[in-house]
DOTORDREN-909556 format. One record per residue (C-alpha): residue in three letters; z, y, x. Coordinates in nm, 4 decimals, always signed. Last residue first. Example, Ala and Ser with C-alpha at 12.3 -4.5 7.8 and 13.67 -1.06 7.14 Angstrom:
BEGIN
- SER, +0.7140, -0.1060, +1.3670 .
- ALA, +0.7800, -0.4500, +1.2300 .
END
This chain:
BEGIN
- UNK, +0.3692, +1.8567, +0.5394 .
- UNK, +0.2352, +2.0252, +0.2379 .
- UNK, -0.1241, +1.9261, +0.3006 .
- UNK, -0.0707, +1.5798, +0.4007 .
- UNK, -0.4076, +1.4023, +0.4730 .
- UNK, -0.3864, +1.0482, +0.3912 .
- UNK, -0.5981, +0.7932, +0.6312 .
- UNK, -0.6173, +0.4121, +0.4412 .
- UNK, -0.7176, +0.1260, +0.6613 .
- UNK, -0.7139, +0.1400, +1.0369 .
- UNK, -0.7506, -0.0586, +1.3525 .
- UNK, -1.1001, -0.0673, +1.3782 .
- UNK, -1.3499, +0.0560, +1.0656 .
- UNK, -1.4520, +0.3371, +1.3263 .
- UNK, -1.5419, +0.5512, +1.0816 .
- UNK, -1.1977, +0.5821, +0.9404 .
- UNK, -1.0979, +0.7080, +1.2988 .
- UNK, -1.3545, +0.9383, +1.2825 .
- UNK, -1.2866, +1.0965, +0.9922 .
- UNK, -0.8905, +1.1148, +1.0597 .
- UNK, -1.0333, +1.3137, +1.3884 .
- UNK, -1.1888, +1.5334, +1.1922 .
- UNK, -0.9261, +1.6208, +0.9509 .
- UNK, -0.6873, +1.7348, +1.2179 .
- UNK, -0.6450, +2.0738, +1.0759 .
- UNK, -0.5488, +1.9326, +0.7505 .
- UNK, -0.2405, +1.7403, +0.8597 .
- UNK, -0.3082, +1.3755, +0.9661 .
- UNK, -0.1183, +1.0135, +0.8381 .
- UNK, -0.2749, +0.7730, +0.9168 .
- UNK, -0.1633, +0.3302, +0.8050 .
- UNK, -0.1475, +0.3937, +0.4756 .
- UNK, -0.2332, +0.0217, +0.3369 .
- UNK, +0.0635, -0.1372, +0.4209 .
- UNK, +0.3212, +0.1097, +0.3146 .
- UNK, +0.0918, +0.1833, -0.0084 .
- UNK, +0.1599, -0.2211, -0.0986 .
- UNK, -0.0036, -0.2281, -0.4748 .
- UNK, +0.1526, -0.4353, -0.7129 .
- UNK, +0.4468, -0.2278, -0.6615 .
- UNK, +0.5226, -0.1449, -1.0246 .
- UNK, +0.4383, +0.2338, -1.0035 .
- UNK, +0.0997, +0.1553, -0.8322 .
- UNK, -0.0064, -0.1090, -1.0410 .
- UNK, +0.0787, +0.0848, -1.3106 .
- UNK, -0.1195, +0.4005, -1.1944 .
- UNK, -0.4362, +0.1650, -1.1283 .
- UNK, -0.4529, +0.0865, -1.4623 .
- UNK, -0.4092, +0.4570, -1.5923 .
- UNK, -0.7317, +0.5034, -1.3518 .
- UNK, -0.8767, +0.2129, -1.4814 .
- UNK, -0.8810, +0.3571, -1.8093 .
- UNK, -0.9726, +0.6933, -1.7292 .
- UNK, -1.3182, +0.5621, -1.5672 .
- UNK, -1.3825, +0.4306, -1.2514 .
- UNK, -1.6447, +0.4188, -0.9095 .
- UNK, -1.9523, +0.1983, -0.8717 .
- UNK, -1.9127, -0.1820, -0.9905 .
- UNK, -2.2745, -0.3710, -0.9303 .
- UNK, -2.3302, -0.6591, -1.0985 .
- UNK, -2.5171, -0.9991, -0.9471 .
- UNK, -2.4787, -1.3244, -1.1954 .
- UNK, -2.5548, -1.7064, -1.0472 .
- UNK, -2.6817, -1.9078, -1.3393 .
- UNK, -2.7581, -2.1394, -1.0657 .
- UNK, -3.1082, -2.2174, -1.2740 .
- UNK, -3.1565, -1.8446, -1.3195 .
- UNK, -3.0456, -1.7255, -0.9626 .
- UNK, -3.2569, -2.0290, -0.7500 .
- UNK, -3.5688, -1.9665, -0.9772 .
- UNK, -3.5338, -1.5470, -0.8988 .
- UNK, -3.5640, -1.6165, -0.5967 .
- UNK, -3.4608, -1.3288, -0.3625 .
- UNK, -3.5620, -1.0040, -0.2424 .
- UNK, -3.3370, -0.6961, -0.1604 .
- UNK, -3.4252, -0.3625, -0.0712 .
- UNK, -3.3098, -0.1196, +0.1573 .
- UNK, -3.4724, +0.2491, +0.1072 .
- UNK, -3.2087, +0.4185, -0.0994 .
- UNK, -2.9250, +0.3511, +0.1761 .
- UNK, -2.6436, +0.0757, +0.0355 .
- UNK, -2.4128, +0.0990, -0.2231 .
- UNK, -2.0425, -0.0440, -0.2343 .
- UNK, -1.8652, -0.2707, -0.4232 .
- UNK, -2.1511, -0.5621, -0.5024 .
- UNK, -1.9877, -0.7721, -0.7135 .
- UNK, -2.1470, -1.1418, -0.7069 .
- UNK, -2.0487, -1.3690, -0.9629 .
- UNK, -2.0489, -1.7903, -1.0038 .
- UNK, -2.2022, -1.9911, -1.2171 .
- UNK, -2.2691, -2.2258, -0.8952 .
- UNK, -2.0492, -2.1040, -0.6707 .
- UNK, -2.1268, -1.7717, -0.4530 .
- UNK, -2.1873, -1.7904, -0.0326 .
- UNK, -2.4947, -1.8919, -0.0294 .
- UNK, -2.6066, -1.5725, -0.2069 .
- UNK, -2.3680, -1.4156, -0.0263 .
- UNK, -2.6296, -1.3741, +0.2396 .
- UNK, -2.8511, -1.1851, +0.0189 .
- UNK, -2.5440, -0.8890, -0.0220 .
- UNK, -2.4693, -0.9130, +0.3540 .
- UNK, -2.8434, -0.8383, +0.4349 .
- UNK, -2.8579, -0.5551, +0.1823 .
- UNK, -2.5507, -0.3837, +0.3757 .
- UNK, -2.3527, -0.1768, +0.2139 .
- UNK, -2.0380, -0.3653, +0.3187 .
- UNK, -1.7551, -0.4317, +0.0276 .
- UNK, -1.9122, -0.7882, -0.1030 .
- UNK, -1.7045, -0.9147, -0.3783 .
- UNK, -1.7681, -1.2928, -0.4198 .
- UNK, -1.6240, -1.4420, -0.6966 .
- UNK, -1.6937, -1.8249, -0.8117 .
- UNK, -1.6577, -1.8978, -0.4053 .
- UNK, -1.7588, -2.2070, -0.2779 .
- UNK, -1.7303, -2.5737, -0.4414 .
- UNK, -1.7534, -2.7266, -0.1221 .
- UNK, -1.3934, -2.8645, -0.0735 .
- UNK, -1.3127, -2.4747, -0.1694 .
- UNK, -1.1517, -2.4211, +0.2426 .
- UNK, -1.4403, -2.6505, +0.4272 .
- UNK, -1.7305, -2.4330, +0.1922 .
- UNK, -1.5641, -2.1197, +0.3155 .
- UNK, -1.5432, -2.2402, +0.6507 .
- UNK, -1.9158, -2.3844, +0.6780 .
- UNK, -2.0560, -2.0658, +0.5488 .
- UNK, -1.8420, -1.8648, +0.7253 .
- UNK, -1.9526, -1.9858, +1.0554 .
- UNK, -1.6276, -1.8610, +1.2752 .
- UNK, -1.5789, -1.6649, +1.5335 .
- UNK, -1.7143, -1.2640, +1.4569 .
- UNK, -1.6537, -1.4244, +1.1031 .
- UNK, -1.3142, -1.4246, +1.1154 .
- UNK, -1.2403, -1.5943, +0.7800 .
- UNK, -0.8927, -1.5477, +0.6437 .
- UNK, -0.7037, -1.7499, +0.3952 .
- UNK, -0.4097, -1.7818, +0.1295 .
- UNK, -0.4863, -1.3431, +0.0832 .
- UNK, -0.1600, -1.1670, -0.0193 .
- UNK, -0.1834, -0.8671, +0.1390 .
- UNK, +0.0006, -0.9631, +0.4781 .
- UNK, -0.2669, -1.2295, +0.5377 .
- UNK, -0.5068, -0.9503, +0.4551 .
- UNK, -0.3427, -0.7618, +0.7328 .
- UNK, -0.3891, -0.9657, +0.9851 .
- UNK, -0.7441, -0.9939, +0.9086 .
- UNK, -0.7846, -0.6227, +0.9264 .
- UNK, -0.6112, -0.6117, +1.2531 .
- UNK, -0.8520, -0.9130, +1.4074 .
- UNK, -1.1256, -0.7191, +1.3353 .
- UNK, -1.4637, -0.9585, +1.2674 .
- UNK, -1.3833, -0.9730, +0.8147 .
- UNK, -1.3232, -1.2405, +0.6096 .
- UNK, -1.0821, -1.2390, +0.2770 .
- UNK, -0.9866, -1.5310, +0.1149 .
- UNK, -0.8340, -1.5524, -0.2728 .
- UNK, -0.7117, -1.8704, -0.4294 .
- UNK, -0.5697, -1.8579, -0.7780 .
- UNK, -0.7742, -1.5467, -0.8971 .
- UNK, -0.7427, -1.4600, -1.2441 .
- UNK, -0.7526, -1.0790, -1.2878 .
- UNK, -0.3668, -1.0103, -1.1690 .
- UNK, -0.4386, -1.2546, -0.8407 .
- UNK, -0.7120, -1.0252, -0.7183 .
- UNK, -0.4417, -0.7681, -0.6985 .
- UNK, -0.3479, -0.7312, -0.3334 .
- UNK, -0.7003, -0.9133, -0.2064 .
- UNK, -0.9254, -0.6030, -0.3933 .
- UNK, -0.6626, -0.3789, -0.2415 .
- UNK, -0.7176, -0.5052, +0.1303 .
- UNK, -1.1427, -0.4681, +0.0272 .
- UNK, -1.0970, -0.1150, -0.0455 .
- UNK, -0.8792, -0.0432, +0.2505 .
- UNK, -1.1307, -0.2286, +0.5120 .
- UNK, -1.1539, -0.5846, +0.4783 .
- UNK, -1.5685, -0.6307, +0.4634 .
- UNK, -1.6176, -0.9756, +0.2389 .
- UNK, -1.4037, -1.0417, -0.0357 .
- UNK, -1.3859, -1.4236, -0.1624 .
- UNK, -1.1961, -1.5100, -0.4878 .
- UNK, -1.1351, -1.8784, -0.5865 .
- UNK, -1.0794, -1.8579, -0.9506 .
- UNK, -0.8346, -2.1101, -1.0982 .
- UNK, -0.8378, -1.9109, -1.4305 .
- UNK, -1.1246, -1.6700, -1.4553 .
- UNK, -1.2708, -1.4366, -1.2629 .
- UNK, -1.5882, -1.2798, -1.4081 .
- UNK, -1.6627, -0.9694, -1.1549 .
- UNK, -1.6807, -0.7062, -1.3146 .
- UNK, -1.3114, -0.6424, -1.4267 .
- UNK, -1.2140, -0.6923, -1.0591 .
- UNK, -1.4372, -0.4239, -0.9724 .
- UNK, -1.3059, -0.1652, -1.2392 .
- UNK, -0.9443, -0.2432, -1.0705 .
- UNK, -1.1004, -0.1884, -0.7128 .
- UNK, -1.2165, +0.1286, -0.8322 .
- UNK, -0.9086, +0.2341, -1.0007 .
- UNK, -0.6984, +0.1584, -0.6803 .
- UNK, -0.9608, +0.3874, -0.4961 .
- UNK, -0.8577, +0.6684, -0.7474 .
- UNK, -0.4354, +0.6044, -0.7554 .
- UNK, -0.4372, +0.5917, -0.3749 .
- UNK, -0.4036, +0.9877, -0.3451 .
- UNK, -0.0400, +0.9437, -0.6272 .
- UNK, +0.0840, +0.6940, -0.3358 .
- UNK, +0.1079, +0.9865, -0.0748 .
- UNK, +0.2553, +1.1853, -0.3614 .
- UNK, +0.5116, +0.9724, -0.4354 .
- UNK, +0.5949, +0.7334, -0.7518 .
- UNK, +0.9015, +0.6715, -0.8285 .
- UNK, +0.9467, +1.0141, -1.0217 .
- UNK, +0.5959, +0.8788, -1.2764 .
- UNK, +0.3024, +1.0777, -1.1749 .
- UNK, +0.0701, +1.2842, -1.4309 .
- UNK, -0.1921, +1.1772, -1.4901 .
- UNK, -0.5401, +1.4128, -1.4964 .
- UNK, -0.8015, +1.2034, -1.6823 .
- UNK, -0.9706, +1.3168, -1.9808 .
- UNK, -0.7929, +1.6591, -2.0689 .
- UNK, -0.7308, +1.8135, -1.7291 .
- UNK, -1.0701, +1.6774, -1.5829 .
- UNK, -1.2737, +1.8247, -1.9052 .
- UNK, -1.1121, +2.1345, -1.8942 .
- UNK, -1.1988, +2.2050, -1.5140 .
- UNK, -0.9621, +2.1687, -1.2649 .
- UNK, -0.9752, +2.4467, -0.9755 .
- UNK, -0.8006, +2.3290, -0.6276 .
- UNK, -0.5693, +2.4708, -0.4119 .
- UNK, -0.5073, +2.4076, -0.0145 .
- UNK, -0.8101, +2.2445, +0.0337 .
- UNK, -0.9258, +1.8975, +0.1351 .
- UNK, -0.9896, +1.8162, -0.2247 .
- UNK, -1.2788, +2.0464, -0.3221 .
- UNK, -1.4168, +2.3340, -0.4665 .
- UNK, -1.3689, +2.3344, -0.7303 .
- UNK, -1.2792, +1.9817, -0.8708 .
- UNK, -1.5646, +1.8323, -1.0621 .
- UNK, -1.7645, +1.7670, -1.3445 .
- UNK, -2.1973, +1.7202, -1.3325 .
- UNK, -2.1391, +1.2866, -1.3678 .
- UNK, -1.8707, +1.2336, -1.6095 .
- UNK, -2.0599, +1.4869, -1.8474 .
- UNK, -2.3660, +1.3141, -1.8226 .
- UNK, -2.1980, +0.9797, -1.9177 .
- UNK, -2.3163, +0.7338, -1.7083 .
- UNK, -1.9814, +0.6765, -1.5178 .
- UNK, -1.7843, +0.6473, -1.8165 .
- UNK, -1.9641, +0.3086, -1.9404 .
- UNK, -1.6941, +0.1870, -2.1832 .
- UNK, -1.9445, +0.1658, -2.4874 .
- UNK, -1.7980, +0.4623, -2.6377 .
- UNK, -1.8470, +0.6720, -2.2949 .
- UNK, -2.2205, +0.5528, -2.3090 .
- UNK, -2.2869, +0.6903, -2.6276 .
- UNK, -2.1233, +1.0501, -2.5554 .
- UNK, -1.7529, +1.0617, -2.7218 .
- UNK, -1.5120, +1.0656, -2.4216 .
- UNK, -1.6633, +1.3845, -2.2377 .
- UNK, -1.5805, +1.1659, -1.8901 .
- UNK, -1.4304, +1.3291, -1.5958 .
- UNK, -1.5148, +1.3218, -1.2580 .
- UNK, -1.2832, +1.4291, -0.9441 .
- UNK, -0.9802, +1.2682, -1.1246 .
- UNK, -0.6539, +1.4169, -1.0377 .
- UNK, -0.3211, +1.2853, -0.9725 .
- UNK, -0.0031, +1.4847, -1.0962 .
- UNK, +0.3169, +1.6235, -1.0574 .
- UNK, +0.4154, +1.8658, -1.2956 .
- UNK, +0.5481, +2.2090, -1.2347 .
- UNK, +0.3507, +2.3767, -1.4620 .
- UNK, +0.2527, +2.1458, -1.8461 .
- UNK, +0.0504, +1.8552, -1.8981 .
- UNK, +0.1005, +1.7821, -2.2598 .
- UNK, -0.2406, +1.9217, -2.3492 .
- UNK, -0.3661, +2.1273, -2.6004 .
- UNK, -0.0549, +2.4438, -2.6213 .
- UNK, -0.1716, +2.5282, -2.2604 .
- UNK, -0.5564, +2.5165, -2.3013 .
- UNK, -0.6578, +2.9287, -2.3996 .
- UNK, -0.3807, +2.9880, -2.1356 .
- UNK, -0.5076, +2.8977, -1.8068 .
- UNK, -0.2446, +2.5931, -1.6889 .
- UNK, -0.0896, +2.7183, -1.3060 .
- UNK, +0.1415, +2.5548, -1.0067 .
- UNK, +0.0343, +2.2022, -1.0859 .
- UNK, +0.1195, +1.9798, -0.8361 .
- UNK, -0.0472, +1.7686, -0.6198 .
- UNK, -0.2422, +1.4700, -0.5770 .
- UNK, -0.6359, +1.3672, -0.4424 .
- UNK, -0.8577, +1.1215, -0.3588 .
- UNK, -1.1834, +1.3438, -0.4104 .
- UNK, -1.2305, +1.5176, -0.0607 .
- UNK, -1.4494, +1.7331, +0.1155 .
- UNK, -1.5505, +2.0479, +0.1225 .
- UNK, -1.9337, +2.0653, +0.0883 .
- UNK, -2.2288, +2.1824, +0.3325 .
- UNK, -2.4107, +1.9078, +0.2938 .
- UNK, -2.4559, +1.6636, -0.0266 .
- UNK, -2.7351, +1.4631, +0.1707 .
- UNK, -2.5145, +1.4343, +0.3990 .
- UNK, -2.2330, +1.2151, +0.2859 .
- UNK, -2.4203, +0.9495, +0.1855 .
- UNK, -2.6871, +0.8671, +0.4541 .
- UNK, -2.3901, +0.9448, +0.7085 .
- UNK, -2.1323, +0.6958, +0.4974 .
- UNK, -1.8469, +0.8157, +0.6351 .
- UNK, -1.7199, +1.0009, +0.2886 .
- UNK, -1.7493, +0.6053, +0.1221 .
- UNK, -1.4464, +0.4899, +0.3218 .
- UNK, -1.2527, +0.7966, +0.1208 .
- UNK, -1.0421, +0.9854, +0.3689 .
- UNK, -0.7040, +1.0372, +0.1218 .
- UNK, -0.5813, +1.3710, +0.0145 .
- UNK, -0.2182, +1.4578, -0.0034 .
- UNK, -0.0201, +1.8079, -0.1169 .
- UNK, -0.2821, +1.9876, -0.3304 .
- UNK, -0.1628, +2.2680, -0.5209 .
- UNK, -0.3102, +2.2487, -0.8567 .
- UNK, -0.4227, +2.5398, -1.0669 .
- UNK, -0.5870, +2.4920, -1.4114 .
- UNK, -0.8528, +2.5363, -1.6236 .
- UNK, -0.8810, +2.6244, -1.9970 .
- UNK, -0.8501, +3.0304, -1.9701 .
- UNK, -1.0294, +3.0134, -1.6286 .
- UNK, -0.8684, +2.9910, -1.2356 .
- UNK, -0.9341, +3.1810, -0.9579 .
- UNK, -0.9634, +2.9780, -0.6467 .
- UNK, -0.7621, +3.0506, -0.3552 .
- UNK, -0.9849, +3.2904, -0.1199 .
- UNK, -1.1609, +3.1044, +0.1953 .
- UNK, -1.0535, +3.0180, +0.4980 .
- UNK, -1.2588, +2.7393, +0.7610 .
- UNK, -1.1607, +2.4207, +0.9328 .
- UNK, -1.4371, +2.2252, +1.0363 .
- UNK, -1.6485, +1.9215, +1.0178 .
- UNK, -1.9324, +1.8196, +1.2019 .
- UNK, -1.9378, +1.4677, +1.2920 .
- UNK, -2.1968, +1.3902, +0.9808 .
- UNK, -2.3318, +1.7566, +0.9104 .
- UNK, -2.2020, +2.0556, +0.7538 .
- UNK, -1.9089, +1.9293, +0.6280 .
- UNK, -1.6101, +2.1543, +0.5203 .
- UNK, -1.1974, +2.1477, +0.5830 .
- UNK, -1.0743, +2.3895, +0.3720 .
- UNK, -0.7841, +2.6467, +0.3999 .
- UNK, -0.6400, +2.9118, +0.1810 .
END
């Protein structure tokens, strides 16, 4: 079968290997659609897990169950599913508390041997804890968005909306288009977006957002504090990781107000502020990385009742051989949002 596999940022290539035996409690999944995940062109990300085939957004089909695990799940051949790249265990101390990303479990599991393959291994733990299988209305191409919908859902959750909200996402990329599509179900009355391309802005508008900022223009510090009659933002979800966007929201953020910081930045930033001006603010900073089963099955409903817009947030499509050049084009951050890769095009 073929994978596309990193070796190095800009280096990716189309290679063959053998489809993927599978155990007595795995199964087989053909993969028809994988989406380019905005985190994958992170260079200081990516690379320090080189040489790996990529991919984690992923749905398909199951074409084989091992089994030791048939009569254990209601999953059954022929299905159409999405797949989780982690999986919780669902009874560790930090999965009963909610926390499914800390759970050791969560964090060794994975598809073999990635999503940008023809095939793909799922482990026990993936088929049982968070393998869904798709509704009929739902397609494949919107089965890939189901993970980085589950994020965005997780983030919401974080960051303390409540009724009358005004919502603010910084950085309008795919991830921060979704955060503006359902801010609305967690709260949010007014939502704004900003961003500097004029094609993500556009598109926010399109998403549901009341306002746009374009901060390669505009001070957004004034504007946001013209558009709230000074109040600010009580939820600002900051989608660049950038340390120097993250202390700038700090201005940004209401008093009592939340700041969500979606995406990580390189090991070696750090951030200083006063911790006087936080505490007597009462100003909150959380961090949301990635989604458990819950928001997954969240995200799924969203999906299936049209919360989510897939025809405005796929705008590349790319069969595997041209994987590289979907990369690049999601590096860019330019005129695109979500690239799916359509394996059984």
């Amino acid at each position: 079968m073929k994978v596309a596999k990193l070796y190095k940022f800009g280096d990716i290539r189309i290679e063959e290997i053998p489809v993927p035996e599978i155990g007595l409690r795995d199964a087989l999944v053909k993969v028809k659609t994988c989406g380019i995940c905005s985190g994958d062109v992170m260079p200081w990300y990516i690379e320090k897990k080189a040489p790996l085939i990529l991919g984690h957004e992923i749905s398909g089909e199951i074409v084989k169950i091992g089994d030791e695990i048939k009569s254990e799940i209601s999953l059954k051949e022929g299905d159409r599913v999405v797949v989780h790249h982690h999986a919780p265990c669902m009874s560790c101390f930090y999965c009963r508390r909610g926390d499914y990303v800390q759970c050791e479990t969560w964090k060794k599991s994975k598809i073999v041997p990635g999503g940008l393959s023809e095939y793909i291994v799922v482990p026990e733990v993936n088929l049982k804890n968070d393998t869904l299988k798709l509704p009929d209305s739902v397609s494949f191409e919107q089965g890939a968005l189901v993970e980085p919908v589950a994020c965005v859902v997780k983030s919401l959750k974080r960051a303390n909306i409540k009724q009358a909200d005004t919502l603010l996402v910084i950085g309008l990329g795919v991830m921060g288009q979704i955060h503006i599509m359902l801010a609305r179900q967690f709260g949010a009355q007014k939502v704004i977006g900003a961003d500097m391309v004029s094609f993500r802005l556009e598109k926010a508008i399109q998403a549901g957002a009341d306002y746009v900022i374009d901060v390669s223009r505009e001070d957004i510090y004034e504007k946001l504090k013209d558009l709230t009659d000074g109040l600010m933002a009580q939820a600002v979800i900051v989608g660049p990781g950038s340390t120097d966007v993250i202390i700038n929201s700090l201005k940004l953020v209401s008093r009592g107000g939340t700041i969500l910081i979606f995406t990580p930045a390189p090991p070696e930033q750090k951030i200083h502020f006063s911790v006087n001006e936080i505490y007597f603010n009462d100003i909150t900073i959380t961090p949301s990385y990635s989604c458990g089963p819950d928001d997954m099955k969240e995200a799924l409903q969203f999906i299936e009742n049209g919360i989510v817009n897939s025809d405005l947030l796929i705008t590349h499509r790319f069969p595997l051989e041209k994987v590289k050049e979907a990369y690049e084009i999601t590096a860019m951050a330019k005129d695109s949002l979500k690239c799916m890769i359509l394996l059984d095009s």
